[in-house]
C-alpha positions, 0 to 999 in steps of 0.5 A: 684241719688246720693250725692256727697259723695255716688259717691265718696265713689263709685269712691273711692271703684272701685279705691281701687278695681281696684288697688287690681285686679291688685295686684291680676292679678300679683300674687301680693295678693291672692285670700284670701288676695283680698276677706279680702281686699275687705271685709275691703273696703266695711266696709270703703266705704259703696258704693252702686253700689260696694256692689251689 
């Protein structure tokens, strides 16, 4: 089960994901960009279900 602060960061990480894969999907960001982006976010969150 998670603490309250493991589902935020969880919310938090898909949230940021979310918002990149778009950018992403409208040429918006790169695909470099995307995985720097999403590199930096795992650092930030530290989600479980994020990270597998």
């Amino acid at each position: 089960m998670m603490t309250p602060e493991q589902f935020k960061a969880e919310k938090d990480y898909r949230t940021a994901m979310g918002i990149a894969d778009a950018m992403l999907k409208q040429g918006i960001l790169t695909k470099a960009e995307y995985g720097k982006f999403n590199t930096i976010m795992l650092k930030k969150f530290s989600p479980i279900l994020g990270s597998l």
